[in-house]
N, C-alpha and C positions, 0 to 999 in steps of 0.2 A: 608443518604449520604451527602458528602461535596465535593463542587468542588472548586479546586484550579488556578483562572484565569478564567477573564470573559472577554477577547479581542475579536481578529477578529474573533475565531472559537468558542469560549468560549459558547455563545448566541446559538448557533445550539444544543452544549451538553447538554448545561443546560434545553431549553425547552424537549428533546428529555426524559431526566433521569426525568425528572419532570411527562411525558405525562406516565409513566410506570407504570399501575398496581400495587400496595405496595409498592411502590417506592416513598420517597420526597428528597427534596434536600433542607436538614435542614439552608447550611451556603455556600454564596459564598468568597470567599477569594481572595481579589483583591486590591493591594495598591494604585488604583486612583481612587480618591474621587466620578470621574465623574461614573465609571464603578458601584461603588457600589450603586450610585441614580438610576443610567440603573437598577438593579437588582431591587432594591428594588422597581421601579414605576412597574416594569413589572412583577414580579415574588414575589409579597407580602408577599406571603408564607415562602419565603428564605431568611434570615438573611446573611446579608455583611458585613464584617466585615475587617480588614486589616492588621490581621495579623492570622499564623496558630497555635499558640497554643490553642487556646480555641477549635479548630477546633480537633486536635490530642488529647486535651484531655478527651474529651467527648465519655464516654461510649456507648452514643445511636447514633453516627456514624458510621458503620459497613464497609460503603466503601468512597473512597476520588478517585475525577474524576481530574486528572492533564492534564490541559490546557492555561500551561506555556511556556515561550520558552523552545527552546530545550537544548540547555546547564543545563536547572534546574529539569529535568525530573530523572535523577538518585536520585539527593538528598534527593527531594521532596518525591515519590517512596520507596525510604530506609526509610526514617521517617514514613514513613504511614505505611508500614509493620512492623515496629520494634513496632509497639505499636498494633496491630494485625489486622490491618484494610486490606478489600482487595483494590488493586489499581487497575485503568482502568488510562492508560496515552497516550495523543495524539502520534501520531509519530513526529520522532520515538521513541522509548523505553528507548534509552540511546543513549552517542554518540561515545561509547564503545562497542565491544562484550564482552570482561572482566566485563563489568558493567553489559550488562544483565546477563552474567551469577551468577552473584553475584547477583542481585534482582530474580533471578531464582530460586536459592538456599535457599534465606532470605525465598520466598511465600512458598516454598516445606515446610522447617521445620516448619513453623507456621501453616500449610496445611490452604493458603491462596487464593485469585482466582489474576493473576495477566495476565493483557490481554493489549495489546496497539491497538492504533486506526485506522488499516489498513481500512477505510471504506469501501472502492472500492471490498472486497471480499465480501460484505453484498451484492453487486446491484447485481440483477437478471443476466442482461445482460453478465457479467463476468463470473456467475458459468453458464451461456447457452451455454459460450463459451467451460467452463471446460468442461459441459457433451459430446462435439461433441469430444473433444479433447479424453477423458478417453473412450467411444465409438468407436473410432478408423475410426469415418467418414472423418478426414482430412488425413486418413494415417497417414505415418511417418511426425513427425515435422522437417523441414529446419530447419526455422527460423523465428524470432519473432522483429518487428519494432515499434516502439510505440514514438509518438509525443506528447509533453505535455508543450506546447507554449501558452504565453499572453502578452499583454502589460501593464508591472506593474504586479502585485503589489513588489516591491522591497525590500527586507528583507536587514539588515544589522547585525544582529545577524548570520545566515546562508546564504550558496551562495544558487544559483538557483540548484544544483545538491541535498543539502541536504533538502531543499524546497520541489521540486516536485517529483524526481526519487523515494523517494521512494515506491510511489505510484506504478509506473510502476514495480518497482522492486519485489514489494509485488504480484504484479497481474501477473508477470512473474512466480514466483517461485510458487506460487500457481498451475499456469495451464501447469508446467513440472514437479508436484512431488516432490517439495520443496528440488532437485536435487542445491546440489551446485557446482558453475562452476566451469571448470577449470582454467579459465583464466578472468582477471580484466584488462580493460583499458581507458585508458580518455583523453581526451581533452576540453581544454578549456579556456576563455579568462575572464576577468574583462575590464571592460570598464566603470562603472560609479564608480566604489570604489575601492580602492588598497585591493587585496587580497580576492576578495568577485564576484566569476565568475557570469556574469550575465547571460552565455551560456555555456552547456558543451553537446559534445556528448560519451555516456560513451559504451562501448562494450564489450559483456560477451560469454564465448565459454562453451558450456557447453557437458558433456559425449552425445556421439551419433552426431557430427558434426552437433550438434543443436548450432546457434549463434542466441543471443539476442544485439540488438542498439535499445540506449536511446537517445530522444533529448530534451533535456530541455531548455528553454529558458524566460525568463519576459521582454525582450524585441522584441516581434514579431509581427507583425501586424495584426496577427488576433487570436481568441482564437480558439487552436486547442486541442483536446483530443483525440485521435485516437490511437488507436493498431492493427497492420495486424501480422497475423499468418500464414505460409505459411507451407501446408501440400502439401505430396505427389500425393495424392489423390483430395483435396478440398482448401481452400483459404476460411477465413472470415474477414471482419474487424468489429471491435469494436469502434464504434463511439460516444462518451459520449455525443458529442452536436446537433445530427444528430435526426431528425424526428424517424429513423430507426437507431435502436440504432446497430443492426446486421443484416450483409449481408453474406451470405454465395455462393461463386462463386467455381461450380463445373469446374475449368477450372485447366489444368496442361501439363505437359509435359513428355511424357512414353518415355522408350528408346525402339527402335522395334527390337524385335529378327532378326537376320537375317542368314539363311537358310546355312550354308557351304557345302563345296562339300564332308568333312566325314560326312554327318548329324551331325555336331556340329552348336553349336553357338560361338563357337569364333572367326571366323575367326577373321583375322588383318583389315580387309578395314575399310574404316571410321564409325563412328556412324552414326545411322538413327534414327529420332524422331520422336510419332507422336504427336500433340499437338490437346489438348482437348478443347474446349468451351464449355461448356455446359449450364444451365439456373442460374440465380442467384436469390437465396432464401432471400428474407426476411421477417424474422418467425415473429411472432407474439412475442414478450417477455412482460409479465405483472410485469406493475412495481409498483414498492414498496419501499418507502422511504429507504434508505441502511443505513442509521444513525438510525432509528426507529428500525431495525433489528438487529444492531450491540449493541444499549443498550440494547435489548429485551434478549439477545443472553450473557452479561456481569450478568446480574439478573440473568438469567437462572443458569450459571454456578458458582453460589455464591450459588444457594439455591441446587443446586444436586452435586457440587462437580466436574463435569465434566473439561475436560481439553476445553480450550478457542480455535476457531479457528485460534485465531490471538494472541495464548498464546505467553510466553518466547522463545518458538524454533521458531515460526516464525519470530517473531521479531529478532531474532539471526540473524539468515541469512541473513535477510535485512542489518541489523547495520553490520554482517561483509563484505558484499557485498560494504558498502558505506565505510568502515575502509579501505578497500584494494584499491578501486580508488584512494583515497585520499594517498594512498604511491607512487600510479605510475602516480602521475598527473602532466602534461605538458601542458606548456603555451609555443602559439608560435607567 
């Protein structure tokens, strides 16, 4: 393997594809001098080098790990498959839907493996969430809230919406059945740099009067990671920074039949409700590095062929989930 960028995330991949069973990570590919000393004191093994042709042309590279900005993620991607390599690329994937589908198209006819880097569907906690949901213990889904706030770190290449959301987004579409919504909306302000939102909340409507709100933010005062899921039946949140990563609250609110004078239920008078409390669960969830998983998970599907969980269609729906805010997006 060879990876391309060895920055703020770069170091997490690079150990992780390294720690893999048959797995080395021949070349890193980074044009600052300081990044390729980091590589080379810490990962002796791996050759830095600062530029990607030796890297594209070397027959005994099979896959190339792109952990670039986001803007360079299609180019980079097209060039790795066009010379038959499989690609794994941070998110997102492109900053296009047209473009994943076109890297979608390039891996199919090469019969390539080509997967981007939604982590968050690797961590235990997320798919614990899935099974309750697919289960049908929360009942019907309302709605889904999810906070994904810090102070700093500030990107200038991407706003905070193309930063963080798509996290949220991935972990959304994930646990409603990778159901695209019907409706896209945003808000959102810049405050430390012209054009470049440091807060956005974005809101998604999806079939079944299920709505999803995002809040994104790098300037908040505390680091927050949080998702609430709000079933008919049950209520959990998902807390990334929390002791207790899931809490599951049997609490809701039924609507009470009420008895007419033709033995119907419809009568007109007003609604009655009964509301539930019940005990609040928090399960036990065994955890497991989610980055460990998601490289473990990229091999896997390079040696059997199989389709990637965080293949090209998912990534699709992410990237056209972020292409359609960014058409209705208002600043006020």
């Amino acid at each position: 393997m060879a990876q391309f960028g060895c920055g703020y995330w770069g170091p997490n991949l690079l150990r992780n594809f390294s720690a893999q069973p048959n797995c080395s990570v021949k070349y890193v590919v980074d044009g600052s001098p300081e990044r390729r000393t980091f590589v080379e004191t810490n990962f002796p093994r791996t050759k830095a080098v600062a530029s990607n042709e030796e890297v594209l042309a070397d027959p005994n590279v099979d896959a190339v790990i792109i952990a670039t900005p986001a803007a360079s993620h299609f180019a980079l991607a097209k060039q790795a498959l066009a010379v038959g390599k499989h690609v794994f690329v941070e998110k997102p994937m492109a900053t296009k839907a047209s473009e994943v589908d076109e890297l979608a198209a390039f891996a199919a006819a090469r019969k390539l493996t080509i997967m981007v880097g939604h982590t968050f569907l690797y961590n235990p906690a997320v798919r614990f969430v899935k099974k309750l949901i697919d289960n049908g213990e929360l009942g019907e889904i309302r709605y889904v809230y999810s906070q994904r706030l810090n102070l700093g770190r500030i990107r200038s290449d991407i706003d905070a919406l193309w930063n963080f959301a798509p996290h949220d987004i991935s972990i959304i579409q994930y646990w409603l059945g990778e159901q695209e919504p019907l409706s896209v909306s945003r808000q959102g302000m810049a405050y430390m740099q012209e054009g470049i939102e440091d807060v956005v909340f974005l809101s998604l409507v999806y079939p079944g009067k299920v709505m999803a709100n995002i809040h994104v933010s790098w300037l908040d005062p505390q680091k927050v990671r949080k998702m609430i899921v709000v079933g008919s039946r049950k209520m959990v949140i998902y807390d990334d920074v929390a002791e207790d990563k899931i809490a599951v609250y049997d609490k809701g609110i039924d609507r009470k039949a009420v008895l007419g004078q033709n033995m119907d239920f419809d009568n007109p008078q007003p609604a009655q409700f009964n509301y539930r409390s019940g005990d609040i669960l928090l399960p036990q969830v065994k955890f497991s590095e989610p980055l460990r998983a998601e490289t473990a998970h990229f091999a896997e599907c390079i040696r059997t062929g199989n389709t990637p969980l965080t293949g090209a269609a998912h990534a699709r729906t992410v990237v056209s989930i972020l292409e359609r805010a960014c058409t209705v997006k208002t600043n006020s």
